[in-house]
C-alpha positions as CSV (number, residue, x, y, z in Angstrom):
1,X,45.0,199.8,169.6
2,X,44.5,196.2,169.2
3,X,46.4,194.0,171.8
4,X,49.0,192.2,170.6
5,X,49.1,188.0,171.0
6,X,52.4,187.1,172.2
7,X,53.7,183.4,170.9
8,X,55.0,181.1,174.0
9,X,58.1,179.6,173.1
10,X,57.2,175.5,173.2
11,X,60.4,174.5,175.2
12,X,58.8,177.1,178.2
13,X,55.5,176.0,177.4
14,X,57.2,172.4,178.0
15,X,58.8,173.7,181.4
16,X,55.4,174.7,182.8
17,X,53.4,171.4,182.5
18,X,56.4,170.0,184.1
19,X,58.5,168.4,181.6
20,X,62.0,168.8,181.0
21,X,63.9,170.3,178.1
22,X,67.6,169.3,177.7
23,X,67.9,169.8,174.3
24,X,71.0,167.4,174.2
25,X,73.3,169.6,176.3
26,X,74.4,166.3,178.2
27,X,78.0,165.2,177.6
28,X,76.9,162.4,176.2
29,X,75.9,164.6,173.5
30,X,78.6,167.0,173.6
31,X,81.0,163.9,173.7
32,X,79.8,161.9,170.3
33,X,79.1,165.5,168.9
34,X,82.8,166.2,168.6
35,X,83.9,162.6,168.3
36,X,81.7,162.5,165.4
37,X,82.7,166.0,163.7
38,X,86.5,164.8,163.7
39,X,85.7,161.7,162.2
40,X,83.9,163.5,159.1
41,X,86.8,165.9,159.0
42,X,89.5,162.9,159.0
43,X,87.4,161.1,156.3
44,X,87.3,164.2,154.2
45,X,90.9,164.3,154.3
46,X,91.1,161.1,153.4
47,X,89.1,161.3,150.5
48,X,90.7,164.8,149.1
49,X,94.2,163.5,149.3
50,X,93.9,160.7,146.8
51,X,91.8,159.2,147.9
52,X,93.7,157.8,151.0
53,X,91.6,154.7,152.2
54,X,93.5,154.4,155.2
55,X,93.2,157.5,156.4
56,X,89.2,157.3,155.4
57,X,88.6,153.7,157.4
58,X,90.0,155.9,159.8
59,X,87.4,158.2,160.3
60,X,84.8,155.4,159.7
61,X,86.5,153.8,162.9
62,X,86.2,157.2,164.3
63,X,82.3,157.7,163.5
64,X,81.2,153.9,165.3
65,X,83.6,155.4,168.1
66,X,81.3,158.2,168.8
67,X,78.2,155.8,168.5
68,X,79.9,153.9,171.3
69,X,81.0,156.5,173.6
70,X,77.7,158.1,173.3
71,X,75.6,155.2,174.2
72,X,78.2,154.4,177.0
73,X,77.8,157.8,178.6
74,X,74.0,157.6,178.1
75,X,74.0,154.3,179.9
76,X,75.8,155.6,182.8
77,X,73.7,158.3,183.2
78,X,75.7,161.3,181.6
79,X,72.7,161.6,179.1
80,X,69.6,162.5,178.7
81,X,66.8,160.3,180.6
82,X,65.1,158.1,177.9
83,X,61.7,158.0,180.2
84,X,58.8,159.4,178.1
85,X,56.1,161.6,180.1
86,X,52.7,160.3,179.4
């Protein structure tokens, strides 16, 4: 029987030479991720029913929110660390 090569999956690979792996599971992430889902929900609804511009600038208003509140968190350290391993 011939032996079989395994594949390493790259985030462990990533783990053992001692960097780290978040893969956005911050609430920074988790924060503009659902802010941003309910904006494109609210502007689809604004567009099927009419199209309702209102209710669309809404979720436009909704979408730069999550930009914001993303950023924010990042900046106050509820995201991931922007420092590159070299």
């Amino acid at each position: 029987m011939s032996e079989t090569t395994r594949r390493i999956d790259p985030s462990i690979e990533a783990l053992r030479q001692g960097k780290h792996v978040h893969h956005g599971k911050t609430p920074a992430a988790w924060a503009g991720s659902m802010i941003a889902l309910a904006a494109f929900f609210v502007g689809g609804i604004g567009l099927v029913l009419g199209p309702n511009w209102v209710v669309f600038g809404v979720g436009v208003a909704m979408l730069v929110l999550a930009l914001v509140v993303t950023r924010v968190l990042q900046v106050t350290g509820h995201g991931a660390s922007s420092r590159r391993s070299r």
